[in-house]
C-alpha positions, 0 to 999 in steps of 0.5 A: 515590415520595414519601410525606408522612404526616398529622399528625393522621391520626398522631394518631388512629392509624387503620389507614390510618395503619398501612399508610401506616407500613409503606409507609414503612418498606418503601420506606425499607428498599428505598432503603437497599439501593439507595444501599448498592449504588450505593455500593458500585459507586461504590467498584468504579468508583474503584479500577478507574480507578485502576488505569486510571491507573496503566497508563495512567501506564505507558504515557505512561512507555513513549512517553516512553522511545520519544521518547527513543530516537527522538533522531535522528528530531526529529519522532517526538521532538518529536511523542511527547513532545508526544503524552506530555504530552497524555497525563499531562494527561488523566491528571490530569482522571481522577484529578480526576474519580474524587476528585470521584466520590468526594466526591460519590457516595460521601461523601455517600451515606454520610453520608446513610444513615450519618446520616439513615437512622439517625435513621429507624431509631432513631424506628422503634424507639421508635415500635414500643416505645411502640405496643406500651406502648400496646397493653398499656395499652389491653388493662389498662385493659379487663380492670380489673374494675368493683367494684376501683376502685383496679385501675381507677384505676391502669389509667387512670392508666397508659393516660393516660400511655402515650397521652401518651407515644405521641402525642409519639413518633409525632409526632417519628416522622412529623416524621422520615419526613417530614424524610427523605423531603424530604431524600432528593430533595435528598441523591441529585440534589445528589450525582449533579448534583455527580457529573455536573458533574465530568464535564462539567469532565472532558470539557471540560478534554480538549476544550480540550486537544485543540484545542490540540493539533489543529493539530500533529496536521493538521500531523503528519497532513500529513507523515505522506503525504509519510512514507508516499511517502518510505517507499514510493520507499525500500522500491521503491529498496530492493527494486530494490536487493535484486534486482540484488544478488539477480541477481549472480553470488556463486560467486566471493563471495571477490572482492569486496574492493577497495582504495580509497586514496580512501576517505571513511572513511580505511579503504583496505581491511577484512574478515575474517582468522583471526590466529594468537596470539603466545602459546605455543599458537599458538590463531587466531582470526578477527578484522576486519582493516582497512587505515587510515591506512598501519597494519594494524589489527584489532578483535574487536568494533565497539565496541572500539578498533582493535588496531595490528598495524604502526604503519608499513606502510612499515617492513614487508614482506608474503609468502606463507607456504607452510611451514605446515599451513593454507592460504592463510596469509601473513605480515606482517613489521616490524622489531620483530615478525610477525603471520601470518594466514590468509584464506579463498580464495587470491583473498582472500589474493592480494587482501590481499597486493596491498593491503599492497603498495599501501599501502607504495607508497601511504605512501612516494608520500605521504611523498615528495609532500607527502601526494598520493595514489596516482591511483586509476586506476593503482593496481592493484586487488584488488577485485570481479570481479564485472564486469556491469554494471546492468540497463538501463532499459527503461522510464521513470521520475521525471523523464522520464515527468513531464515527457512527461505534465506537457507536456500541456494541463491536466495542470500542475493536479489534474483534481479539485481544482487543485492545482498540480504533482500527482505521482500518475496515474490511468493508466486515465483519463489524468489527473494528480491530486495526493497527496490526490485520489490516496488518494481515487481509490485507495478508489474501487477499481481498476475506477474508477480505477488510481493510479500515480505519475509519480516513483516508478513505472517507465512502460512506453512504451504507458502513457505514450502513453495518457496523453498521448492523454488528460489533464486537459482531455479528461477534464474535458470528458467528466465534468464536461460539465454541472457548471457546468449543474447548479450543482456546485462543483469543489473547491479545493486546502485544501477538506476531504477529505470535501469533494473524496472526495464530489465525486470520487465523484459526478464518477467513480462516479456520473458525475452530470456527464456528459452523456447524448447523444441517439440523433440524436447518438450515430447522428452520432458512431458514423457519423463514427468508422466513416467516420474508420476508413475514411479512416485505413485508406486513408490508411495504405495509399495513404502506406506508403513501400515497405519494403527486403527485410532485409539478407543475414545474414552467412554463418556455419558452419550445416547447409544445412537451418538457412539459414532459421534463420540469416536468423531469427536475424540478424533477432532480433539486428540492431538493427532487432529492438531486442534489444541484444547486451548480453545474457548467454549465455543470452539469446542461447541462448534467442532464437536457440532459439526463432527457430530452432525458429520457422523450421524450424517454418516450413519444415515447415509450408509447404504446395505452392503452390495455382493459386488462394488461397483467401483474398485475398493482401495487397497492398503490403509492409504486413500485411494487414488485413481490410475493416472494413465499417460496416452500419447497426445495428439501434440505436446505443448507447454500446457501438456508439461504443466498437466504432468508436471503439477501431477509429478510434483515438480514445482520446477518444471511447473514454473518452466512450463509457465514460463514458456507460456502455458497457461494456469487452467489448461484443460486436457480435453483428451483426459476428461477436460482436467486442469493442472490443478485437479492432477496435482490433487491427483498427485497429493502435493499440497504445495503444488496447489498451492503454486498452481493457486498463487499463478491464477489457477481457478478453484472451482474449474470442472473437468467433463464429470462436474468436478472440481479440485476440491470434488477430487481432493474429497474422493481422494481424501486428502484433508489437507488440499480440502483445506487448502481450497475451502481457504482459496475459495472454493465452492463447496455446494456444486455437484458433479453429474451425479448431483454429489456435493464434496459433503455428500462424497465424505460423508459416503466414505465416513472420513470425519476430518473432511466432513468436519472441515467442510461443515464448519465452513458450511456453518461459518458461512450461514452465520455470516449471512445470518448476522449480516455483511459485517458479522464476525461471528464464528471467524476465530473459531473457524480460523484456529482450526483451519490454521490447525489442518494447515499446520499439520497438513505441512508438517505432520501429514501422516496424522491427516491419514487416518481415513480407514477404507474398511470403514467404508460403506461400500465394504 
C-alpha cells in the first residue's frame, strides 16, 4: 500500500498527521523485514544452485568419461559426447542465471534498504527528537508566569525557535517518506523485472540449444528401435544358444579339445596344464598352455607374453611319464631341455600327446611343402566326443516364414500406415505391420492385438496358416469398411506417432470404421455359412479316397499278449507318424511306453460285441463326425455368425463376426450351450482353433454334456486339434456327464495316436510334479514329438487319418 503525506497537513501537525506517521513508520518497518528475507532467500537460493552446478559439472564429468570408454561403440561415443556438451552449455546459462539473481535480487535490494531505508531511519530520529524539543517548549512556554516577564520572554523565544526548527524537519522528514515511498515501487519491480528477464534469457538460450539439438535426438530415437530389435535377435540368439549348450552332455567335459591346424588365430590347440618347476622344489603350478606356431607356449595371465617351452616342435619328442607320484603326467623332451606336465584326466592327456604328435607331423609336412598344410580331414583329431548334433528345427523362423506371409495380397505394406517390407505381425488379426504400428499395437494389450516378429520368432505351422487365411486386405475390408465413408485419413509412413497411435486405436479399440450389419444381412450371412458347412461336410465325405490298412510291422521277440502294442509302436515310429528316429534313447522309451500302455489299455477296455450299437457306427474310413444341423434361431447375432463361421472354416467371416462385437466363447444355448470352438472342432480346421485360441477362446469350456473342445476333438479323431489344445492348455482329466475322460474316449475307440498324445502329456505332467517346479525332465522329449504331430497336422494331415472305425469295439 502506498501512503504519500501532506505538506501542509505536516505542517499543522494535527493528529491525523500523527496516525498518518505511524502508518508510515509501521509499514516501513514491515517492508524492511520483508526485503531482508527476500534477500536473505536470495542467497539461499545462489549458494544451492551452485552447489547445483557443481554436481551437475560432476556428472557432465562422468558422461564423459563413459563416452571415452565407449570408444569402440562410434554412436554411444559421438552422441554421450554430443549429449555432454549439451549439458556443460546449460550449465553455463545457470550460473549466468544465479549471477544475474545476484545483481538483481540481492544488490539491489541491499543497496536499497542499505541506503534509502537509512535515510528514513535517520530523518525519524530527528523527527522524534525536535517533537519532543517542541513539546517541552510548548510545556515552557505555558507554565511561564505572567508578572516574570524575562521567563516569558525567553519561553517565547525558545517556543519560536523550536517550531521554526520543527517545521523544516518535519518537512525534509515527509519529503523523505514521500521519496521512499515512490521509490520503493520502482526499486522492487526494477529488480524483480531484471530477475524475470534473466530467466526468460535462460530458458531461451536452452530452447534454441535443444533445437539444435532435436534432430540427432529423432535420429538417435530412430536407431534406438532398431537397437532394441538388434538386442532382442542377440538375447533370443543367445539364450538359444545357452539352451543347446545347457542340453549338452558335460560328464566327459574333459574331451572337449580338438586340434585344428587350420585355426584362425594360428593357436592349433590351448587349455589348462599344471607345469612342474625347474627349480629345486619341484613346486607345479597350473598354467595355459597353447600350441602355436609349431612351438609350445604357456602364460599365467592373458596380458602377459606367451613363456616358450620349445622353440621347435620338430626337434622334440612327447611321452607318457608313469614313474611319478601324480597322474596323468607326460613329458616334453628337446635337445636342450624337458618340461613335464600334468593334465587333468587321461583322455586330456591322451588329447594333448596327440596333438604335439600332430603338430611334429604337421611342421615337418610344412617344411617339407613349401608351407602346405596338413588336410584337416586326415589329421587325427583329439577333440570333443560330444557327437550329437543340433536339435532340429521344428518350426519355422526368419526368411521362410516372411516370405509364406509376405506372398499374401497386401501383406508387402503395413496394414495401418503403408510402410513398405514391415517385419512385425500381429498373429490374432493376421496382418503385417512395420516397427512403429508394432510398439503401438503392443500398448493396446494383448487382448486387442498379439505382436510377433517374422525374423525373429520361430512360427509354428498352424500359425503361419492362420496368417495366410487372413492378411492386410481382408482385415482392412472388415475394419476400415466405412473410413473413406466417414471421411478418416489412413496414415502415412513419416506421420507423427501419436498420429498413427490415435488412428490405430479407433480403427482396432474403437472399431469406429467397421460397418454394423443389419438383421436382414446378418440372417444372410449365418444361412449361407450354415449351408456352406453342409456342402463342405458332404464334399469331404463323398471325395475321401479309401484309405490302406497300415502296413504289417515287423515281427520282433514280444510276449503274445503285447501283439497290440507292438503294431502301436510301429505306428508311432513309422514315418507316416512324422516321429523321426533321430531321437535319443529315452525318447524312444518313453513313446514306445505311453503307446504300449495305450494299446493294452485298449485291449482291457474292449468290452463283448452288442447285436445292436447303441450310437450310429461311422461309415467310410473317415472319422466320424456327428450331424451338424442348423435350426432356425430365435435371433441372429454376431456371435450366431462366429458359431457358423468357425464351423464352416472360414477365417474371414470369423474375424468379421468379431469385430462386429461377437464374442470368443459365445454359447448356443439352443445347441447344447457349444462354443465357437467346439464347432470348429466339428468342422476339422486346425487353423480355426487356432484363430479362435489366439482371440481369447477358453480350452476347456463345457457345453450341456460336460465337454470340452479337446472331449469333441477325441470323439471326432482329430489328432491334430488334440495336439493343438494339450499345447493350449487343456484339461485332459475333466469328465463329461458320463464320467469319461478324453483318455478314456480314445482308448474306447483304439486310436493309438490320440492315446499316445494324451499320455505322454499325462506322463510329462506327473514328472514335473515328481522332480519339483523346476524340473525339466521329459520337456525335449514331449516337445519333439508334439512339434512332430504339429508339423504333420499342417502339412501332411492324411498321415494323421489313420484311425480305422472297424477296429472299434463297438463293431
Amino acid at each position: 500500500m502506498r501512503i504519500m503525506l501532506d505538506f501542509e497537513e505536516c505542517l499543522k501537525d494535527s493528529p491525523r498527521f500523527r496516525a498518518t506517521i505511524e502508518e508510515v513508520e509501521g509499514d516501513v518497518g514491515e517492508l524492511e523485514t520483508k526485503l531482508d528475507k527476500l534477500v536473505k532467500l536470495c542467497i539461499g537460493m545462489i549458494d544451492a544452485g551452485k552447489a547445483y552446478n557443481a554436481a551437475n559439472k560432476q556428472f557432465v564429468s562422468g558422461i564423459r568419461e563413459l563416452a571415452q570408454q565407449s570408444t569402440r561403440d562410434e554412436v554411444i561415443e559421438s552422441s554421450l559426447t554430443k549429449f555432454a556438451e549439451s549439458l556443460q552449455e546449460m550449465i553455463n546459462y545457470h550460473t549466468i542465471l544465479f549471477d544475474q539473481a545476484q545483481r538483481s535480487i540481492k544488490s539491489q535490494l541491499q543497496t536499497f534498504m542499505k541506503e534509502d531505508l537509512r535515510k528514513f531511519k535517520d530523518a525519524k530520529k530527528q523527527f522524534d527528537k525536535v517533537s519532543e524539543e517542541k513539546e517541552a517548549a510548548l510545556t515552557k512556554n505555558a507554565q511561564a508566569p505572567r508578572n516574570k516577564q524575562h521567563e516569558v520572554e525567553e519561553a517565547t523565544s525558545i517556543l519560536t525557535a523550536t517550531r521554526k526548527c520543527f517545521r523544516h524537519i518535519v518537512l525534509d522528514y515527509v519529503l523523505q517518506i514521500n521519496v521512499l515511498q515512490s521509490k520503493r515501487r520502482s526499486e522492487i519491480l526494477k529488480s524483480m523485472l531484471s530477475f524475470m528477464y534473466a530467466h526468460l534469457t535462460f530458458f531461451h538460450q536452452g530452447y534454441d540449444l535443444f533445437s539444435e539439438l532435436q534432430p540427432l535426438m529423432k535420429q538417435l530415437g530412430g536407431q534406438l528401435d532398431q537397437l532394441v530389435v538388434d538386442a532382442a535377435k542377440e538375447k533370443r540368439d543367445m539364450e538359444m544358444k545357452h539352451s543347446t549348450i545347457q542340453q549338452k552332455d558335460f560328464s566327459n567335459d574333459d574331451t572337449k579339445l580338438e586340434y585344428n591346424v587350420d585355426a584362425e588365430n594360428g593357436i592349433a590347440m590351448e587349455g589348462y596344464l599344471f607345469k612342474r618347476a625347474s627349480n629345486a622344489f619341484k613346486t607345479w603350478n597350473r598354467r595355459w598352455f597353447s600350441i602355436q606356431n609349431n612351438q609350445l607356449v604357456y602364460q599365467k595371465k592373458f596380458k602377459d607374453n606367451p613363456t616358450v617351452v620349445v622353440e621347435d616342435l620338430r626337434l622334440c619328442t612327447v611321452k607318457h611319464c608313469e614313474d611319478i607320484e601324480r597322474r596323468f603326467c607326460f613329458e616334453v623332451v628337446s635337445p636342450t631341455k624337458s618340461c613335464m606336465m600334468q593334465a587333468d584326466s587321461e583322455k586330456l592327456r591322451q588329447a594333448w600327446i596327440k596333438a604335439v604328435q600332430n603338430s611334429i607331423a604337421t611342421a615337418f609336412r610344412e617344411k617339407g611343402d613349401d608351407g602346405e598344410k596338413l588336410d584337416r580331414k586326415s589329421s587325427t583329431s583329439t577333440g570333443s566326443l560330444d557327437s550329437s548334433g543340433e536339435p532340429r528345427e521344428k518350426s519355422l523362423k526368419g526368411d521362410s516364414a516372411l516370405q509364406k506371409v509376405m506372398a499374401i495380397a497386401g501383406n508387402t505394406a503395413c496394414c495401418d500406415c503403408g510402410q513398405p517390407d514391415p517385419r512385425w505381425a500381429s498373429i490374432n488379426l493376421g496382418i503385417t505391420l512395420c516397427i512403429q504400428c508394432s510398439g503401438i499395437h503392443r500398448s493396446l494389450g494383448v487382448h486387442f492385438s498379439k505382436v510377433r516378429s517374422l525374423t525373429l520368432d520361430s512360427w509354428e505351422p498352424e500359425l503361419l496358416k492362420l496368417m495366410c487365411e487372413l492378411g492386410n486386405g481382408v482385415i482392412n475390408q472388415i475394419y476400415e469398411a466405412r473410413r473413406e465413408e466417414l471421411g478418416a485419413r489412413k496414415p502415412h509412413p513419416g506421420d507423427p506417432r501419436h498420429e498413427v497411435e490415435a488412428y490405430i486405436k479407433a480403427k482396432y479399440v474403437d472399431r469406429r470404421f467397421v460397418r454394423r450389419p443389419s438383421d436382414d444381412e446378418l440372417k444372410l450371412k449365418v444361412v449361407s455359412l450354415s449351408k456352406q458347412e453342409k456342402r463342405l461336410s458332404t464334399s469331404s465325405s463323398e471325395l475321401a479316397p479309401p484309405r490302406a490298412p497300415p502296413p504289417t510291422p515287423k515281427q520282433r521277440p514280444a510276449s503274445g499278449a503285447s501283439a497290440g502294442a507292438a503294431l502301436a509302436g510301429q505306428k508311432i515310429k513309422s514315418e507316416d507318424s512324422g516321429i523321426q528316429n533321430s531321437a535319443d534313447g529315452s525318447r524312444e522309451m518313453l513313446a514306445n511306453t505311453a503307446s504300449t500302455n495305450s494299446l493294452n489299455d485298449t485291449e482291457a477296455a474292449e468290452p463283448e460285441p452288442e447285436p445292436e450299437p447303441e450310437e450310429p457306427m461311422c461309415q467310410a474310413s473317415s472319422p466320424c463326425k456327428e450331424q451338424v444341423v442348423f435350426s432356425e434361431p430365435k435371433e441372429y447375432s454376431p456371435g450366431l455368425q462366429l458359431y457358423w463361421a468357425s464351423c464352416a472354416r472360414s477365417l474371414p467371416d470369423m474375424a468379421q463376426a468379431l469385430a462386429h462385437g461377437a464374442p470368443v466363447n459365445w454359447i448356443n444355448a439352443e445347441d447344447d450351450k457349444r462354443t465357437p470352438l467346439i464347432m470348429a472342432v466339428q468342422g476339422g480346421s486346425l487353423v480355426a482353433c487356432e484363430f479362435l485360441l489366439q482371440n481369447g477362446a477358453s480350452v476347456n469350456q463345457q457345453d450341456v454334456h460336460g465337454r470340452g473342445p479337446l472331449h469333441h476333438a477325441t470323439i471326432m479323431g482329430h489328432t491334430g486339434q488334440v495336439c493343438l489344445f494339450l499345447k493350449r492348455g487343456a484339461n485332459q482329466n475333466a469328465t463329461d456327464i458320463d464320467a469319461k475322460t478324453p483318455l478314456t474316449i480314445a482308448v474306447e475307440a483304439a486310436n493309438a495316436d490320440i492315446v499316445t498324445l494324451l499320455r505322454l502329456a499325462k506322463m510329462n505332467d506327473e514328472m514335473r510334479e515328481a522332480e519339483g517346479p523346476y524340473s525339466q525332465s521329459g520337456d525335449e522329449t514331449y516337445q519333439d514329438i508334439f512339434q512332430d504331430f504339429t508339423q504333420m497336422a499342417s502339412n501332411d494331415p492324411d498321415k494323421l487319418n489313420r484311425f480305422q472305425p472297424h477296429d472299434s469295439p463297438r463293431q
